[in-house]
C-alpha positions in Angstrom: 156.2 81.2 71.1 155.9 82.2 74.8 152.5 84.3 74.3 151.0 80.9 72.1 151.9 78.9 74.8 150.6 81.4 77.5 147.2 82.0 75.5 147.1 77.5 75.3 147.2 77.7 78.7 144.6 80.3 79.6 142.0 79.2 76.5 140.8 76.6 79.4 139.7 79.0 81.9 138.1 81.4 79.5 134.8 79.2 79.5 134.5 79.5 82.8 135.5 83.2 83.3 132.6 83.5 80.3 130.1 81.1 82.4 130.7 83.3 85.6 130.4 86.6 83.6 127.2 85.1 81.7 125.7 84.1 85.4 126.3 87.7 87.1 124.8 89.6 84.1 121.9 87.3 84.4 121.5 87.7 88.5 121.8 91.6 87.5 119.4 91.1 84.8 116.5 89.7 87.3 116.0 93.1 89.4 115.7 95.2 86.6 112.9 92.7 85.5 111.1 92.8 89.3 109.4 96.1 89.2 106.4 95.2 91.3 105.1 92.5 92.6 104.8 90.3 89.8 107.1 88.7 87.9 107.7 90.0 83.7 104.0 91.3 84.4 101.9 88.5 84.4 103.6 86.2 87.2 102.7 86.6 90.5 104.7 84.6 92.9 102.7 82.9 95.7 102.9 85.0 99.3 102.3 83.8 102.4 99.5 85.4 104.3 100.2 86.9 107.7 97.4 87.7 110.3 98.2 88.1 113.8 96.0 89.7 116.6 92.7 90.4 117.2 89.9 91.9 114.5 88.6 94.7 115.8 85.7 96.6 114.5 83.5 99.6 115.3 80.4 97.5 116.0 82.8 95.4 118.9 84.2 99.3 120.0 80.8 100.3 120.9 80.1 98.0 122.6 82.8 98.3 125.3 82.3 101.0 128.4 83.5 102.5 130.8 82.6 100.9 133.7 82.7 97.6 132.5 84.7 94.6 134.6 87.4 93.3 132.9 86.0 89.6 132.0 83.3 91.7 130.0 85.7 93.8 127.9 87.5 90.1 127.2 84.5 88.7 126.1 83.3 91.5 123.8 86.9 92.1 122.2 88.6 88.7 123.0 92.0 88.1 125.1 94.4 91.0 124.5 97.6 90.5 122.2 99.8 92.1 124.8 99.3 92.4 128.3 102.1 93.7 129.8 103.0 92.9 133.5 104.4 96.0 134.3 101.6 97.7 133.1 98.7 95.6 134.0 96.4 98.3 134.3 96.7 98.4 130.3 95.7 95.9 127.7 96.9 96.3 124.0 95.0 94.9 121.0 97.2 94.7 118.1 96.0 93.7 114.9 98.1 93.0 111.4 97.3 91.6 108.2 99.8 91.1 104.8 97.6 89.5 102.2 98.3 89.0 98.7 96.1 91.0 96.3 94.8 93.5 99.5 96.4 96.5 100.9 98.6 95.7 104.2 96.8 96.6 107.4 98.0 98.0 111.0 96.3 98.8 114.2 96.6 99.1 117.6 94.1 100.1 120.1 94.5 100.8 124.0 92.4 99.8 126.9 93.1 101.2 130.4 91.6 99.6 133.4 91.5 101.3 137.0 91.6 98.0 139.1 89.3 95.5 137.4 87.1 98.7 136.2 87.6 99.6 132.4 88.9 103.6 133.2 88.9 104.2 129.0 89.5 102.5 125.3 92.0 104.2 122.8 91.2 103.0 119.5 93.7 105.4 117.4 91.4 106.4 115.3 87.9 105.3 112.8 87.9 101.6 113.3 86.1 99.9 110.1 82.6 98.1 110.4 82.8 94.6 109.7 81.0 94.8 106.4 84.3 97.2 105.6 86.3 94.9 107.0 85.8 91.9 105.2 85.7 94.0 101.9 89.4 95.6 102.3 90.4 91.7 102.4 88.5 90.1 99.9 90.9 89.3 97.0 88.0 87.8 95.4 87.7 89.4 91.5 84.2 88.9 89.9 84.4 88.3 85.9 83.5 90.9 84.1 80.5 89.6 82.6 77.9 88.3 84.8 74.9 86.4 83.0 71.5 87.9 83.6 69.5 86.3 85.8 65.9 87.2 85.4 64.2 87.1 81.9 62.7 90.0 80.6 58.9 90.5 79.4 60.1 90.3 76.3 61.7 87.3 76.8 59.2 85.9 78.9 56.5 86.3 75.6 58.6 84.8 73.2 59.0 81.5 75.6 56.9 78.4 73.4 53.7 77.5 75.7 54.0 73.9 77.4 51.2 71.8 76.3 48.8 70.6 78.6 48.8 67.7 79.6 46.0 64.9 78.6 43.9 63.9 82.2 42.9 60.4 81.7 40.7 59.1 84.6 43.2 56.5 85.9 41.6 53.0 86.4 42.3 50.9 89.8 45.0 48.3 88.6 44.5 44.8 90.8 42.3 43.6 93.1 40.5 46.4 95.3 40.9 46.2 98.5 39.2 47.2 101.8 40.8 47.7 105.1 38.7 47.7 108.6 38.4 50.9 110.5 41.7 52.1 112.8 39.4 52.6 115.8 36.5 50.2 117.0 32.7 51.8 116.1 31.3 52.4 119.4 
């Protein structure tokens, strides 16, 4: 009688001990699921894009140097990310970029300055072209299929000739009129 009465008692809490055990398995179950970026494979949640810093590409590298005042290195490679007043004789350009559907990218490049004269640039390495640039961040996927755009000879031949059209010599409609010269005969 005692266990009846102790199983009576307990048979309220078992739906929720089965509700918690039913919500952990499932919280389990939703890593195992996540094994890249998407989402069961075809669901790709939505992630913020992060830029910060300056762009910098070979084209803008070349033209900085040595030599140089420090206005003109601003103006070529815009105001620095860090400038550091306990170095102020250095000028770091920091560049970063998380975007969704393109490879993360990271660089840092170093300008020394002796005074107000640029002394050298550290760029850390190959620093793309713009072209290369734009192309490591474009997320943009063509379809697979483009149409053609030009017709081909063959194509061209088979096309129905437009027929010409009739010229009819167009008669005046209304009264005809005559207007007196812009300028007075001399």
């Amino acid at each position: 009688m005692a266990l009846h009465s102790f199983l009576r008692a307990r048979r309220s809490s078992l739906p929720t001990l089965g509700l918690a055990l039913a919500g952990v398995l499932a919280l389990g179950g939703c890593q195992s699921l996540q094994t890249s970026d998407s989402f069961l494979g075809f669901i790709t949640p939505y992630k913020v894009e992060i830029v910060q810093g300056n762009v910098v590409t070979s084209e803008q590298a070349a033209l900085v140097k040595p030599g140089m005042n420090r206005a003109q290195v601003r103006d070529v490679l815009g105001t620095p990310l860090l400038a550091d007043p306990f170095h102020a004789n250095r000028w770091d350009y920091v560049f970063t970029i998380r975007r969704q559907g393109a490879a993360p990218q990271a660089r840092r490049i170093k300008v020394l300055f002796d005074g107000d004269v640029l002394k050298s640039i550290d760029t850390g390495g190959a620093l793309p072209s713009e072209q290369e640039f734009v192309a490591s961040i474009d997320t943009f996927k063509p379809s697979r299929r483009a149409p053609e755009l030009e017709l081909t000879p063959e194509q061209l031949k088979a096309l129905p000739v437009p027929p010409k059209p009739a010229t009819v010599a167009a008669e005046p409609v209304g009264p005809t009129r005559t207007y007196p010269p812009l300028e007075p005969l001399s």
